[in-house]
C-alpha positions as CSV (number, residue, x, y, z in Angstrom):
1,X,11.2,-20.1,10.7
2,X,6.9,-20.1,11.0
3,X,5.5,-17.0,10.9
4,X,4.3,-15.1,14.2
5,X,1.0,-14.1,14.7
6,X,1.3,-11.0,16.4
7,X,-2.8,-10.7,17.1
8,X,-5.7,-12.4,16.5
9,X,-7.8,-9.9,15.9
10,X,-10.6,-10.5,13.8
11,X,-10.1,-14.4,13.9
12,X,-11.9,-17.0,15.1
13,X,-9.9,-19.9,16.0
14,X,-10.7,-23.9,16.6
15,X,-9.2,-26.8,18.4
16,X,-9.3,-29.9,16.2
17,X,-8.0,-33.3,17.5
18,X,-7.2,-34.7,14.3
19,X,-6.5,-34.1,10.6
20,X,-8.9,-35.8,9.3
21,X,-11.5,-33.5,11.3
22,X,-9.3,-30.4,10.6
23,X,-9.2,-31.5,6.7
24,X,-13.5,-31.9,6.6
25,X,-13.9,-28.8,8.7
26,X,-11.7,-26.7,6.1
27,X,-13.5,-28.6,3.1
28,X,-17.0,-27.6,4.7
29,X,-15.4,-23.7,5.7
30,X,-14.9,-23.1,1.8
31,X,-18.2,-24.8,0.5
32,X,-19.9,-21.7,2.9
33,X,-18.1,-19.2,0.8
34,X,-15.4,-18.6,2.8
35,X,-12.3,-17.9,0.5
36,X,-9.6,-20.6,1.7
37,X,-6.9,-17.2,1.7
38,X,-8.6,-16.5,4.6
39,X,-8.4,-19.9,6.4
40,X,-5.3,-21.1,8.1
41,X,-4.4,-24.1,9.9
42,X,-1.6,-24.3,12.6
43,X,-0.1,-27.8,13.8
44,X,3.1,-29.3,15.2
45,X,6.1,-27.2,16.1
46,X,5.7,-24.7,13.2
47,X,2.2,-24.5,14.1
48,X,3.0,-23.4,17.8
49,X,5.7,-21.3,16.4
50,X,3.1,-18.5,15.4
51,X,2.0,-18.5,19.3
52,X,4.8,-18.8,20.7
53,X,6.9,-15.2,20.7
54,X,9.7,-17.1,22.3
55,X,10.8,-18.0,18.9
56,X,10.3,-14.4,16.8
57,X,13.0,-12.3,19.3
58,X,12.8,-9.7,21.5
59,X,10.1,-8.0,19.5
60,X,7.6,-10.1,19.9
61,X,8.4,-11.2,23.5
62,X,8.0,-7.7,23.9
63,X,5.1,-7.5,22.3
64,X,3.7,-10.6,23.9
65,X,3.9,-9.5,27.5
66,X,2.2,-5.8,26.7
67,X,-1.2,-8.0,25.2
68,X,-0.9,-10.5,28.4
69,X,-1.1,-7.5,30.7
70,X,-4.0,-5.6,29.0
71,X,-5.3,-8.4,26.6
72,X,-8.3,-11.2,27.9
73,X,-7.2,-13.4,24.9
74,X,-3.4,-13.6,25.6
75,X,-3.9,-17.2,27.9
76,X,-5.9,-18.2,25.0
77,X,-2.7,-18.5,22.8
78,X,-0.8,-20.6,25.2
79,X,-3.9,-23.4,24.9
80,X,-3.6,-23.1,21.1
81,X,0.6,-23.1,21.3
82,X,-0.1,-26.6,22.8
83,X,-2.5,-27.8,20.4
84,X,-0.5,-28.0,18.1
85,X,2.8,-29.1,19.7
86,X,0.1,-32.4,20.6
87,X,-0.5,-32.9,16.8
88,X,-3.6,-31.5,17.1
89,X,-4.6,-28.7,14.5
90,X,-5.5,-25.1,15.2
91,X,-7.8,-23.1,12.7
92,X,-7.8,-19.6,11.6
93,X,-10.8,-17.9,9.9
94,X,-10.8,-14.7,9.3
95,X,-14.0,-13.7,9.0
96,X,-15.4,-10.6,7.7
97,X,-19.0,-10.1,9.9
98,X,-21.5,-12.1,12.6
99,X,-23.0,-14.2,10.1
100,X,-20.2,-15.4,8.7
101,X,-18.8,-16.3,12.3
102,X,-21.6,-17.7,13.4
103,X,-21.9,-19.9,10.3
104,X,-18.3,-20.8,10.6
105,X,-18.8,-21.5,14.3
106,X,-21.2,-23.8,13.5
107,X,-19.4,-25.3,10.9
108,X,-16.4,-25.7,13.2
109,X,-18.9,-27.5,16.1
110,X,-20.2,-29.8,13.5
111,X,-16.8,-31.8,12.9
112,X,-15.8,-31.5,16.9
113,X,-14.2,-28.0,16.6
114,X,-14.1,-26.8,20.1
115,X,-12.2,-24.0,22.0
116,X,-13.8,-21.5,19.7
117,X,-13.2,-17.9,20.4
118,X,-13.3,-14.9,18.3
119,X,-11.2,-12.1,18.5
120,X,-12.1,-8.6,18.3
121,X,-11.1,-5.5,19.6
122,X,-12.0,-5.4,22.3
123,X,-13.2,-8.9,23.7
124,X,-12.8,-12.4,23.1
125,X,-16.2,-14.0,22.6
126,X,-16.4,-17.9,24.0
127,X,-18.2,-20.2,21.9
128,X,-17.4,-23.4,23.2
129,X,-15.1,-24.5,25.4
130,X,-11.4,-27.2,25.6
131,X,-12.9,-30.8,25.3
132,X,-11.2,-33.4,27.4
133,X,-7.9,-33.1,29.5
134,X,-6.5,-29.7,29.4
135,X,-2.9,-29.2,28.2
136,X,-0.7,-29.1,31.4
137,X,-0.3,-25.4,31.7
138,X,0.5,-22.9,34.6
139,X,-2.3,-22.2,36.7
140,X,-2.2,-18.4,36.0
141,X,-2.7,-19.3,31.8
142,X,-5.9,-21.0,32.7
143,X,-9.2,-19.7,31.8
């Protein structure tokens, strides 16, 4: 079974549409110094397995519903969840200060990265937004 990501704290995390762009943007994310241990990519039905708490047991479910209620970025996951169940790829870097995010932001908008966001403790910074047709979610997981 994937592996559940209980928080994304401390992650920035990027829509790609396809492997090719995920594979360049990854290429480009270690040639800025980033060490690829700290870069994870998330597609298909394992992919969506680490957003999805349905699959981890009541734990997580549990754990799930507490961030929704007092968490901004909890809606966020369901957009990523269905990234990757479409084929496209979600990436992870954890980053370790502002200029490396902001140089992996940038690095993520130049090969069509989009619904950036980083996580931190306390608030979910927006960098740029879903391109295209949204997933089809509930009306209540929508930004």
């Amino acid at each position: 079974m994937a592996r559940f990501l209980g928080s994304a704290r401390g992650r920035l995390l990027a829509v790609l549409d396809t492997d090719q762009a995920a594979r360049a943007a990854v290429a480009a994310l270690t040639e800025s110094g980033i060490e690829p241990a700290r870069i994870e990519i998330f597609t298909g039905d394992d992919g969506a397995a680490a957003f999805d708490s349905s699959r981890h047991g009541p734990g997580a479910r549990f754990l799930r519903t507490l961030q929704f209620t007092l968490m901004d970025q909890m809606p966020d996951f369901a957009y990523y969840e269905a990234a990757a169940r479409q084929g496209r790829s979600v990436i992870s870097v954890r980053v370790k200060n502002e200029a490396e995010m902001r140089r992996a932001v940038e690095t993520l908008r130049q090969h069509n990265g989009h619904f950036i966001n980083h996580f931190g403790l306390f608030t979910t910074e927006e960098f740029e937004r879903w391109h295209g047709e949204e997933p089809n979610l509930p009306g209540f997981m929508r930004r």
